[in-house]
C-alpha positions in Angstrom: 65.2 -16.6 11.7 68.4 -17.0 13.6 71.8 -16.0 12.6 75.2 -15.3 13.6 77.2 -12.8 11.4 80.9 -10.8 12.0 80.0 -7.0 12.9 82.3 -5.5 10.1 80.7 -8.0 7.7 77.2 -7.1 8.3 77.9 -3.3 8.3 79.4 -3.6 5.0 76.6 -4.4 3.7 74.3 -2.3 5.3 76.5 0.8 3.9 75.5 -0.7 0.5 72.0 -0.7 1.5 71.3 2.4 4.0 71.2 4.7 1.4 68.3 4.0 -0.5 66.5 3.4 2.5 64.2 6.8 2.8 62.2 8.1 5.2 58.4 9.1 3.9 55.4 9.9 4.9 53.3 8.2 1.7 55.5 5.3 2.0 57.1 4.4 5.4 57.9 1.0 4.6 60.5 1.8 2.4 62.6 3.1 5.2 63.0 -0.4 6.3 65.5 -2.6 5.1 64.9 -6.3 4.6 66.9 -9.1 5.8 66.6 -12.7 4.7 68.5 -15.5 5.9 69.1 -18.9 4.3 72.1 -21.3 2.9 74.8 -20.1 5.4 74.4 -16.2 4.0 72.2 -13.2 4.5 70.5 -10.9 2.1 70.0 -7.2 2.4 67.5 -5.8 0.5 66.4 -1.8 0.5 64.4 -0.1 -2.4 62.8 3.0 -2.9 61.1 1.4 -5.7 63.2 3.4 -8.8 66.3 2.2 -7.5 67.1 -1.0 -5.1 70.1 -2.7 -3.8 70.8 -6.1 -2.7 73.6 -7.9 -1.0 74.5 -11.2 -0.1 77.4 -12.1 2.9 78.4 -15.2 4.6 77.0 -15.9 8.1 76.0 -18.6 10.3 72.4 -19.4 10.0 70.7 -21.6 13.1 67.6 -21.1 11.5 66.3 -19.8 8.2 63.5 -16.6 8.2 63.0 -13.1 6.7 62.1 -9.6 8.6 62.0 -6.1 7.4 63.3 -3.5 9.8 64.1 -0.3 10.1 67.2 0.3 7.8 68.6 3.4 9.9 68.2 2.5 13.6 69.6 -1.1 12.8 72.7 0.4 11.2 73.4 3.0 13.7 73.3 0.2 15.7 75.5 -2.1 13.9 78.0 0.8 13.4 78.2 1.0 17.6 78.9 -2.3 18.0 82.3 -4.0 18.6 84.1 -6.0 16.1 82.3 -9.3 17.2 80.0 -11.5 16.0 76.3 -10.4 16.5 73.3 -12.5 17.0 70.1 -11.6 15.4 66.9 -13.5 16.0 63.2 -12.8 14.7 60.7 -13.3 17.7 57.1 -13.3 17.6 55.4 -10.6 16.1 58.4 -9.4 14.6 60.3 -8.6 17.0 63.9 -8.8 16.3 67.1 -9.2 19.3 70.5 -8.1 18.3 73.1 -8.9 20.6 76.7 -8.6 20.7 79.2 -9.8 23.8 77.3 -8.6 26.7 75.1 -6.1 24.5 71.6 -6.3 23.7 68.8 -4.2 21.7 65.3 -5.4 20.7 63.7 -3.2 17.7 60.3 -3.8 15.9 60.0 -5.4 12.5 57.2 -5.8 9.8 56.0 -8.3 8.1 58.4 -9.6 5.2 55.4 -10.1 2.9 54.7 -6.7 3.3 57.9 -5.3 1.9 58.6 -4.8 -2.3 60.1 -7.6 -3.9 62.9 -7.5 -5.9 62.5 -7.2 -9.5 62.8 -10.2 -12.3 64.4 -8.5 -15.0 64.3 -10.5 -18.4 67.6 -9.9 -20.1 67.2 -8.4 -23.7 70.8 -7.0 -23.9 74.5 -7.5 -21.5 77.3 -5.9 -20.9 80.3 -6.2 -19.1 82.6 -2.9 -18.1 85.7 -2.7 -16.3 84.8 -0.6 -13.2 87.5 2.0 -13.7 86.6 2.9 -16.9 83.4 3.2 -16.0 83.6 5.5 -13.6 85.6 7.6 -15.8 82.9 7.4 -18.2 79.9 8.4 -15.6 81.9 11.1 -14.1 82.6 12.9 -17.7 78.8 12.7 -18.5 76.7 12.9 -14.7 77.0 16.9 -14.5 74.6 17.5 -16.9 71.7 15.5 -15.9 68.5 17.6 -15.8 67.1 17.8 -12.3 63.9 19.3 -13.6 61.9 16.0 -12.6 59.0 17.9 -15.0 61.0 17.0 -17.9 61.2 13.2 -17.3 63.3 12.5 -20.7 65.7 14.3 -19.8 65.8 13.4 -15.6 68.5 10.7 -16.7 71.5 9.6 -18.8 70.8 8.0 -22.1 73.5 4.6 -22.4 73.3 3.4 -26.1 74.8 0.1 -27.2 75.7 -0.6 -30.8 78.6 -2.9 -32.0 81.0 -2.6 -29.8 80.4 0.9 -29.3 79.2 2.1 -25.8 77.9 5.9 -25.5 76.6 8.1 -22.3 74.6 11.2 -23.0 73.3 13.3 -20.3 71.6 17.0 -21.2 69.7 19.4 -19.1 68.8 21.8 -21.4 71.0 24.2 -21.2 74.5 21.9 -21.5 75.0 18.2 -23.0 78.3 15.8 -22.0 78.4 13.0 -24.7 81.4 10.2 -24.0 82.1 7.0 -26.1 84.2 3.9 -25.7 84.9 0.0 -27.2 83.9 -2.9 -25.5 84.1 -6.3 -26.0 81.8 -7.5 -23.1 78.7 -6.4 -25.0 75.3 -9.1 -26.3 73.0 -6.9 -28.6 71.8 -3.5 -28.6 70.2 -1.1 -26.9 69.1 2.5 -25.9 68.0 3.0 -22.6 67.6 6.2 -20.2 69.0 5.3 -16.9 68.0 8.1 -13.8 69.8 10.1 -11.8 69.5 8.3 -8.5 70.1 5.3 -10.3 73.7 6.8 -12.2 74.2 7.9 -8.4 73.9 4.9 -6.9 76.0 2.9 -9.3 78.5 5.2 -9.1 78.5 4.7 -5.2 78.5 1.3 -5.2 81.5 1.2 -7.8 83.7 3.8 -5.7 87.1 2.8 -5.1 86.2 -0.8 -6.6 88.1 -2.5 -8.9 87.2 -5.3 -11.6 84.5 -6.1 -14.1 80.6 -4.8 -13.2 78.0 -7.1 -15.4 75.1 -5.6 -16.5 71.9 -6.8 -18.0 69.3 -4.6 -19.3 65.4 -5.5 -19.5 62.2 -4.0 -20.8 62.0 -1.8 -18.1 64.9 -2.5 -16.0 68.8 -2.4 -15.5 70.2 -4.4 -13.1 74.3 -4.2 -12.5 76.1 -7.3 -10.7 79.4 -6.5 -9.3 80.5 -8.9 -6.5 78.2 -9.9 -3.6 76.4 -6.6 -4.7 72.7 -6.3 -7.4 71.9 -3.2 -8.1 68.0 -2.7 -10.2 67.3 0.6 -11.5 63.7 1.2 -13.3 64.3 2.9 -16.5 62.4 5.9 -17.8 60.1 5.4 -20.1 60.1 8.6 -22.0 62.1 8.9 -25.1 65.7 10.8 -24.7 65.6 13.3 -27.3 67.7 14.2 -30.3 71.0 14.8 -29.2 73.0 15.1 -32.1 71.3 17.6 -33.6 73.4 20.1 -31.5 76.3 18.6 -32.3 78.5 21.1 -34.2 80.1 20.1 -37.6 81.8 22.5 -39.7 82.2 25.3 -37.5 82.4 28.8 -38.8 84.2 29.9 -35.5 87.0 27.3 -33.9 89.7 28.1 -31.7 91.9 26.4 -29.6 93.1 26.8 -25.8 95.3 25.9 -23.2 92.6 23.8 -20.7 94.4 25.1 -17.4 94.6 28.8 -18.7 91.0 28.8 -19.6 89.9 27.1 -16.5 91.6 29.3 -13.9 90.8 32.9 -16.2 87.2 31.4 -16.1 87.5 31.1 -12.1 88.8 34.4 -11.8 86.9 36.3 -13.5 83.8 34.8 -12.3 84.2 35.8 -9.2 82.5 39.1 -9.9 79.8 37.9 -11.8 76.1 38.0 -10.6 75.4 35.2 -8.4 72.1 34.1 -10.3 73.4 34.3 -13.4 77.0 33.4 -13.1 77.2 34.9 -16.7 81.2 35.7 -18.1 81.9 37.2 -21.2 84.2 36.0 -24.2 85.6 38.3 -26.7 87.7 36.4 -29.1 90.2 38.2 -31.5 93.4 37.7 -33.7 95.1 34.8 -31.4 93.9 36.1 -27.6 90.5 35.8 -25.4 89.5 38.4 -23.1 87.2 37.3 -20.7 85.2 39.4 -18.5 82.5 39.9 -16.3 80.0 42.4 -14.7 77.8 43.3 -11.4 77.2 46.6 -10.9 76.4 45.8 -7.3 79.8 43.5 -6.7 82.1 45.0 -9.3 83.8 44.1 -12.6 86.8 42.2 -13.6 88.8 41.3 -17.0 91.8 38.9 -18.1 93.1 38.7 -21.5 94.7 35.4 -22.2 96.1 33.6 -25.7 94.4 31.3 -28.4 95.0 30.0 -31.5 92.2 31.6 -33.2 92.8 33.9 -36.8 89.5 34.8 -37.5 86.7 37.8 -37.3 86.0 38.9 -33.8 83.3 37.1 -31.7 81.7 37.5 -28.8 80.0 35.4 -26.8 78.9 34.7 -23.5 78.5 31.7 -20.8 77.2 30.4 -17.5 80.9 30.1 -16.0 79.9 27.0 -14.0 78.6 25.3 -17.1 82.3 26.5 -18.8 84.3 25.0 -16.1 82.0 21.6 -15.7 82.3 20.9 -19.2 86.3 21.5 -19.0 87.5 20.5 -15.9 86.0 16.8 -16.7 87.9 16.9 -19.9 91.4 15.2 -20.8 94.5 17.2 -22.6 96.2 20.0 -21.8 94.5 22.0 -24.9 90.5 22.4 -25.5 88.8 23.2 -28.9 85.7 25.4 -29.1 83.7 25.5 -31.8 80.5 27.2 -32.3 78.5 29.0 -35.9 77.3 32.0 -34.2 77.4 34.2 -30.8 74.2 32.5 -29.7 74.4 28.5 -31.1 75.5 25.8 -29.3 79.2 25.4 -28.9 80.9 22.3 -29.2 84.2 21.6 -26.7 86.5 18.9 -26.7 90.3 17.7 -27.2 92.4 16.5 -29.3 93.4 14.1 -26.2 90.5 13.0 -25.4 88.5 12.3 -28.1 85.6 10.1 -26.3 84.2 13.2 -25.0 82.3 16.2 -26.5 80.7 18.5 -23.9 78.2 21.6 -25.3 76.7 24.7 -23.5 74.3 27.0 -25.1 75.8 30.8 -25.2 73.9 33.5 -22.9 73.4 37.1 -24.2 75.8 39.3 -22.6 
């Protein structure tokens, strides 16, 4: 192998790459990165077997080969270079020379053979999304990923296709986020759970990107095209469990409030909760919410701020960070709470933005 590639082209793609690159003890290989060259472009390949991402950009190639090297040191040593064009070159035994201008390093490789391949996912289902929206739609649901790796079924975010409807539902337990949208881009159905370093990793590569992502879900796969850019995910297995079961309807207790009120009171007052806990305390009556919170070793604090709410009192009390995640992703200047009793699952959302439901379960206070 023998190539000559632009500095700023190569080290766009290994900032795709370097990141799923890991460093470990059971598996060393994966820390490497592999490179193969053919047809006037360069792939980059790096995996950590759940999650893998592949690139392909233009270059001049003298003479076709593969290599797997060492994903960090070769792009902290692309990233020092100047804004040239770089030669690489495998030698014997796997030796690779870089050199740039008047620069030159020589690192160690491995055997190609030796490193993962990447997947062949058979396409059951496809969609296509429009990268903006779904970033939005990732970034309303990712918070409340479990990251209990016990609980496998949960360690992800469930993506359901039906019709034209496209759903994201994430739960840990304690808190679900559930957001909807239309698309026309969709072929068939399906219901997959996608994990957490793979929702990461798409959301990474989708950052401040623009344009339509393609993606085409397998058996066990999911693989998203956007660009010069694959990314393959392995899907868990395990069954996502029934969400909608929590899912209020018919609330004895709703009430609504401004978002911004609620979200600042909640930050306030939180501030003397206990640390562990983070637990606040809601007492609703006739029109007003007073929210308050106790430490005996910190100290105590209480706000009393207005609602639209005209029935018996209630009180019930929250983990403030789960309060203000399930807000602050939300839409709309007002929020709705509903919930049947002090202790059962309450239900938030907006007139304004109706794709998204968040719940939390209430705390005794």
């Amino acid at each position: 192998m023998k190539i000559r590639i632009n500095q700023a082209n190569l080290l766009k793609g290994l900032l795709k790459v370097q990141n799923i690159a890991t460093k470990t003890t059971t598996m060393p290989i994966l820390s490497n990165v592999m490179l193969c060259a053919e047809s006037n472009e360069i792939t980059l390949f790096a995996t950590d077997l759940q999650v893998g991402v592949r690139g392909s950009y233009e270059c001049e190639v003298e003479r076709a080969g593969a290599v797997a090297i060492p994903c960090k040191r070769f792009y902290e040593i692309v990233k020092e270079l100047p804004e040239s064009n770089i030669m690489i070159e495998l030698l014997d035994n796997y030796w690779v020379n870089i050199e740039c201008d008047s620069i030159k390093f020589k690192i160690s490789g491995i055997n190609p053979e030796d490193y993962p391949k990447f997947p062949d996912v058979k396409t059951e289902s496809s969609i296509k999304v429009e990268v903006e929206l779904l970033a939005e739609l990732i970034g309303k649901t990712v918070y409340a990923i479990s990251t209990d790796e016990g609980r496998l079924n949960i360690a992800g975010m469930l993506w359901r296709m039906e019709g034209k409807e496209f759903e994201l539902v994430s739960t840990d337990g304690h808190r679900l986020a559930k957001v909807n949208a239309e698309l026309d881009g969709a072929d068939g159905k399906f219901r997959v759970t996608v994990p957490r370093k793979g929702i990461q990793e798409i959301r990474r590569i989708l950052e401040s990107d623009e344009g339509n992502a393609e993606f085409s879900i397998g058996k066990n796969y999911l693989l998203m095209k956007k660009d010069e850019v694959e990314v393959v995910v392995r899907l868990i297995e395990s069954e996502f469990p029934d969400y909608e079961r929590v899912l209020v309807e018919n609330a004895k207790i709703k009430l609504t409030v401004d978002r911004e009120v609620l979200r600042h009171s909640v930050k306030r007052v939180s501030l003397m909760s206990n640390e562990k806990t983070r637990a606040i305390r809601l007492k609703i009556t006739d029109n007003r919410i007073e929210l308050s919170s106790n430490d005996p070793e910190v100290g105590e604090a209480t706000e009393l701020i207005e609602c639209e709410y005209g029935g018996e009192e209630v009180v019930v009390g929250f983990n403030s960070r789960y309060l203000l995640d399930a807000i602050e992703v939300m839409d709309g200047g007002k929020v709705t709470m509903e919930l049947n009793e002090p202790l059962s699952p309450c239900m938030f959302s907006s007139e304004e933005d109706k794709q998204y439901v968040g719940v939390i379960m209430p705390m005794r206070v």
